[in-house]
C-alpha positions in Angstrom: -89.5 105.5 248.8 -90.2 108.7 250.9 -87.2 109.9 253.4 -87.6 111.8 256.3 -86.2 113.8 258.3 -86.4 113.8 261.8 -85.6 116.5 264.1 -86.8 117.2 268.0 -89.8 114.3 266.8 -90.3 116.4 264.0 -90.7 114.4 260.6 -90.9 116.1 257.6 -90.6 115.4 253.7 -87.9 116.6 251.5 -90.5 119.1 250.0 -91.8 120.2 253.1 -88.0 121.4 254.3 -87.4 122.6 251.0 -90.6 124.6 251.5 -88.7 125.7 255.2 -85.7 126.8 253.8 -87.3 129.2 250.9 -89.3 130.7 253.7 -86.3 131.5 255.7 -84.1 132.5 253.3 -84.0 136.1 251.8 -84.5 136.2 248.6 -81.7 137.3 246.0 -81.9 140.7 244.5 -80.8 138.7 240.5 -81.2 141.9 238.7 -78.3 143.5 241.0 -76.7 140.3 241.1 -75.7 139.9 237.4 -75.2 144.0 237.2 -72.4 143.3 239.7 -71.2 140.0 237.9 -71.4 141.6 234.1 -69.4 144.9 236.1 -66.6 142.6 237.6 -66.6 140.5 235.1 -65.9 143.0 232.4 -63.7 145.2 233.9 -61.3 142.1 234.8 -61.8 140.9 230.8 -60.7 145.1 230.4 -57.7 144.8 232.6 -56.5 142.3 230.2 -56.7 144.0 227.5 -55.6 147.1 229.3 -52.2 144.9 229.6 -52.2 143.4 226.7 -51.8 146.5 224.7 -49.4 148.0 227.5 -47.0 144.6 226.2 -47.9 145.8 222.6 -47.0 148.7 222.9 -43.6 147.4 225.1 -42.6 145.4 221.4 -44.3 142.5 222.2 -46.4 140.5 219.4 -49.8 139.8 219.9 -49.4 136.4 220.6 -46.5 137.2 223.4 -48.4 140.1 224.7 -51.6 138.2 225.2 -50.0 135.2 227.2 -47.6 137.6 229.2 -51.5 139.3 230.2 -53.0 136.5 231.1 -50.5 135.8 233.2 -50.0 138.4 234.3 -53.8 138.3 235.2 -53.1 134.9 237.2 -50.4 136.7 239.5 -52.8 139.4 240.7 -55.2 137.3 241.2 -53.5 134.6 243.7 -51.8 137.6 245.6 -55.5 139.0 245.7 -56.6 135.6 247.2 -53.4 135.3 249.4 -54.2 138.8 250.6 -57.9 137.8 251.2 -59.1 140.8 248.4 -60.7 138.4 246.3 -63.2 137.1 247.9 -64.4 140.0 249.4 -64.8 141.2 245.2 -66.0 137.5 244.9 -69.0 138.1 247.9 -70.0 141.0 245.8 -69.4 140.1 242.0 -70.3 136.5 242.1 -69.8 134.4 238.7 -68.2 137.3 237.7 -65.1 137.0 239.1 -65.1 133.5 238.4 -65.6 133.3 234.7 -62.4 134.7 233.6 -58.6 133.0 233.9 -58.6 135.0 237.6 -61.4 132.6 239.1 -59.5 129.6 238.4 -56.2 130.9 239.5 -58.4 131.4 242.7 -59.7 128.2 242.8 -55.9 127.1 242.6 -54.5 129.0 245.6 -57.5 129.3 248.0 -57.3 125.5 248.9 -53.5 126.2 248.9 -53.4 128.8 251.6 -56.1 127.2 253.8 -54.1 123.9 253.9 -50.9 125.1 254.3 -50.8 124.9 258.0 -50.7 120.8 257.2 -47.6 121.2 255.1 -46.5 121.5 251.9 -46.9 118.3 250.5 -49.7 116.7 252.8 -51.5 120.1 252.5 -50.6 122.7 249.9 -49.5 120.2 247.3 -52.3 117.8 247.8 -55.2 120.1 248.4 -54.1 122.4 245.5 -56.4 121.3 243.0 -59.1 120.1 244.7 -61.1 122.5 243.3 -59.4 123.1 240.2 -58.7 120.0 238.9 -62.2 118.7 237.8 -62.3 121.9 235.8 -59.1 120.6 234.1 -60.1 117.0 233.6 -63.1 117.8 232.7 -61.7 120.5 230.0 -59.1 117.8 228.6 -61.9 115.2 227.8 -64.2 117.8 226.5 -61.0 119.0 224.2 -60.0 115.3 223.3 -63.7 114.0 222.0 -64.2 117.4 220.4 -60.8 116.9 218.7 -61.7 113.1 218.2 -65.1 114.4 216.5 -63.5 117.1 214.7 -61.5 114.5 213.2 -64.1 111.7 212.3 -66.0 114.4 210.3 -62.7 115.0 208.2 -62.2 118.3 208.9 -58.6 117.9 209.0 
């Protein structure tokens, strides 16, 4: 079944307005684009480490140190996003601002703070995980028939 489009008795094909759009759009400079992404990316994943060995070196354990960095990584990151910082870094850096634990701790609050003018249940505590949450339900039942595999071969 073809679908069409129709526009100021204009009918066109799915291809032929794909065609449209890759005309009119500029193209993306990709070399730049994952320079930017590997940059962002990397120096967050070096924060991290930055302040998990600041913890070390403050008498935590490794263990310890590494959560307290992480979250330590999640706080900056929503006051970035309530502050409006991150996704002007975001516009630049792309995926990699969203690969590590600062991405989804964005994902978290940005639906937060634009709902919040309908409340906080209605709107920050409903919208919260809109984004977020098919990332976690998604992770759980990846986790659970990995663990359910990892089990069925005996590797326990």
């Amino acid at each position: 079944m073809l679908y069409r489009r129709e526009r100021d008795g204009m009918k066109m094909t799915p291809e032929e307005y794909g065609e449209r759009v890759k005309k009119a759009s500029p193209p993306s400079p990709l070399p730049a684009d994952c320079a930017w992404a590997f940059l962002v990316g990397g120096a967050i994943c070096l924060l991290g480490e930055v302040l998990r060995q600041a913890y070390m070196a403050a008498g935590l354990d490794m263990q310890s140190a590494g959560t307290l960095a992480s979250c330590t990584l999640v706080l900056l990151s929503a006051v970035l996003t309530a502050l409006g910082w991150y996704q002007k870094l975001a516009a630049k850096a792309g995926a990699g601002t969203l690969v590590p634990i600062t991405g989804f701790a964005n994902a978290v609050v940005s639906p937060a703070i634009e709902f919040r003018v309908e409340g906080l249940v209605t709107g920050v505590a409903a919208k919260m995980f809109v984004i977020a949450g098919p990332v976690i339900v998604y992770g759980t039942l990846a986790s659970v028939i990995w663990g359910v595999v990892y089990w069925a071969v005996g590797a326990f």
